[in-house]
C-alpha positions, 0 to 999 in steps of 0.5 A, a space after each residue: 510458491 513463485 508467482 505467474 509474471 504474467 497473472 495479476 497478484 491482485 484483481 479488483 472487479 467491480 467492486 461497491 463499498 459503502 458506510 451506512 447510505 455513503 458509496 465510498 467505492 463505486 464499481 472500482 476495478 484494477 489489477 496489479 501485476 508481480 513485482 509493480 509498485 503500483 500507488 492509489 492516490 486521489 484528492 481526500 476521502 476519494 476511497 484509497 485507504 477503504 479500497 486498501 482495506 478491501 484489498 487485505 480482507 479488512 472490509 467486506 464489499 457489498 458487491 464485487 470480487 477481489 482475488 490475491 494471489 488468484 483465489 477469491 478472498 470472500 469465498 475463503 473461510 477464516 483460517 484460508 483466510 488467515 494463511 493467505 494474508 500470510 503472504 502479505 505485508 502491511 505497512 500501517 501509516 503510524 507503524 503500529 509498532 508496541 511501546 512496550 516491546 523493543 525493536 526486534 521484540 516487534 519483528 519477531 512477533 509474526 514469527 512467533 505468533 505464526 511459525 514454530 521455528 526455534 528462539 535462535 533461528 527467529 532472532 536470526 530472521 530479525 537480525 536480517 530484516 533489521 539490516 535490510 532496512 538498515 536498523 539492526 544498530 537499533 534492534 533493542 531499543 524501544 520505539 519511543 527512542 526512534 524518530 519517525 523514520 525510524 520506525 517507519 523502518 522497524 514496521 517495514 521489517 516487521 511487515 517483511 518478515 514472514 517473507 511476503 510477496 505483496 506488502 501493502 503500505 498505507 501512507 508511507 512517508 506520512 508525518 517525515 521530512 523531506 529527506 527522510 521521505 525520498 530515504 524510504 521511498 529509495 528502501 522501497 525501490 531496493 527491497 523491490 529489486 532485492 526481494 522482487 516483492 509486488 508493493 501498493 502504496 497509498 500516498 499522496 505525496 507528489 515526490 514519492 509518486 514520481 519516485 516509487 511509481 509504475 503504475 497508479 490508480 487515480 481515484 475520485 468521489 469513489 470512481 477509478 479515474 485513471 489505472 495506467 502509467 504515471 508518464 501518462 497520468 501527468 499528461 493530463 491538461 485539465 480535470 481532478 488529475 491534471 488538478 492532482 499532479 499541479 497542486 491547483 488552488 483548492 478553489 480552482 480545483 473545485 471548479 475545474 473538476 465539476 466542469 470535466 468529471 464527466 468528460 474525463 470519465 467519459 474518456 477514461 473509461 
């Protein structure tokens, strides 16, 4: 079913987690519009990966709506549950791919475990994946015989296989080179224009963020600090997202963020 342009695939409203007596996120709200790549970024612990596990259905907030795909995931049973994360692909940070199984056995477990198509047409399909992301040269090897790069490809191909309209990746150029790194953000870039596919990305890699990012979510003690273009994110002078984008001492950071949160939440708003 082909997306509204104009309606968000994913809102978030007002939405409080918390760990026992810890609020991690804070009346957090944002939306994503099809085919963005949209980045959550922020300063360690400020919630991105709580928020990207409320997203995929992961954690259950306390308060709050989140909606994909305009349904309202908390008022889904398990198995609506289930077919509507059928439409979204997870990029985990380690790959999570099965030691045990080769490359393409990987790819092919979603088709299996989701779909009744034949043996031949499944590998077919992962046959497809693995040359859209460029692997298809390692369809039967192990993930042990891939560098990292590599298998940050194979789990990319096995997050896009059921063919989502969302994939969602959690630190995507985590633990790479450099080179390595700007590679995958340039898959990501191509697989957005080639599959127009909507991506959320949890990084806080500075050379990703610049290269893969129409919009961001700047996050901070569990607040959204700022939700709009990065053109406009790096015109900060001062505050934790002016600290972010320049990378400052951490003790300056320190100092200069408890002198304007405040304001800059204030003017945020």
């Amino acid at each position: 079913m082909a997306q509204n342009p104009t309606l968000p695939i994913i809102e978030i409203a007002d939405v409080c987690v918390a760990y026992g007596e810890h609020k991690v996120l804070d009346n957090v709200s944002m939306s994503v519009l099809p085919r963005e790549i949209r980045v959550i970024l922020g300063p360690s612990g400020c919630g991105k990966t709580t928020l990207l596990k409320t997203m995929v259905g992961l954690l259950t907030p306390a308060s709050g709506s989140v909606r994909l795909f305009g349904r309202e995931i908390m008022d889904l049973d398990s198995r609506e549950t289930l077919e509507l994360l059928k439409r979204a692909g997870i990029l985990f940070q380690n790959g999570a791919l099965l030691g045990s199984l080769t490359v393409a056995e990987n790819v092919a477990l979603p088709l299996e475990m989701h779909t009744s198509l034949s043996p031949a047409l499944i590998n077919e399909i992962v046959d497809l994946k693995l040359s859209q992301v460029g692997l298809l040269h390692a369809a039967r090897k192990l993930p042990e015989e891939l560098s990292g790069g590599m298998r940050k490809r194979a789990a990319l191909a096995r997050a896009l296989v059921l063919d989502p309209p969302l994939l969602f990746c959690d630190e995507p150029s985590a633990g790479l080179d450099p080179v390595t790194a700007a590679g995958l953000d340039e898959l990501l870039l191509s697989l957005r224009e080639k599959l127009s596919i909507t991506i959320v990305v949890v990084t806080h890699e500075l050379a990703s963020i610049k290269k893969i990012a129409d919009n961001i979510v700047f996050l901070y003690r569990g607040k959204v600090l700022y939700e709009g273009p990065l053109t406009s994110a790096e015109r900060f002078t001062a505050g934790p997202v002016f600290d972010f984008f320049m990378r400052k001492d951490s003790t300056q950071a320190a100092a200069a963020a408890a002198d304007v949160s405040l304001f800059s939440l204030e003017q945020t708003a």
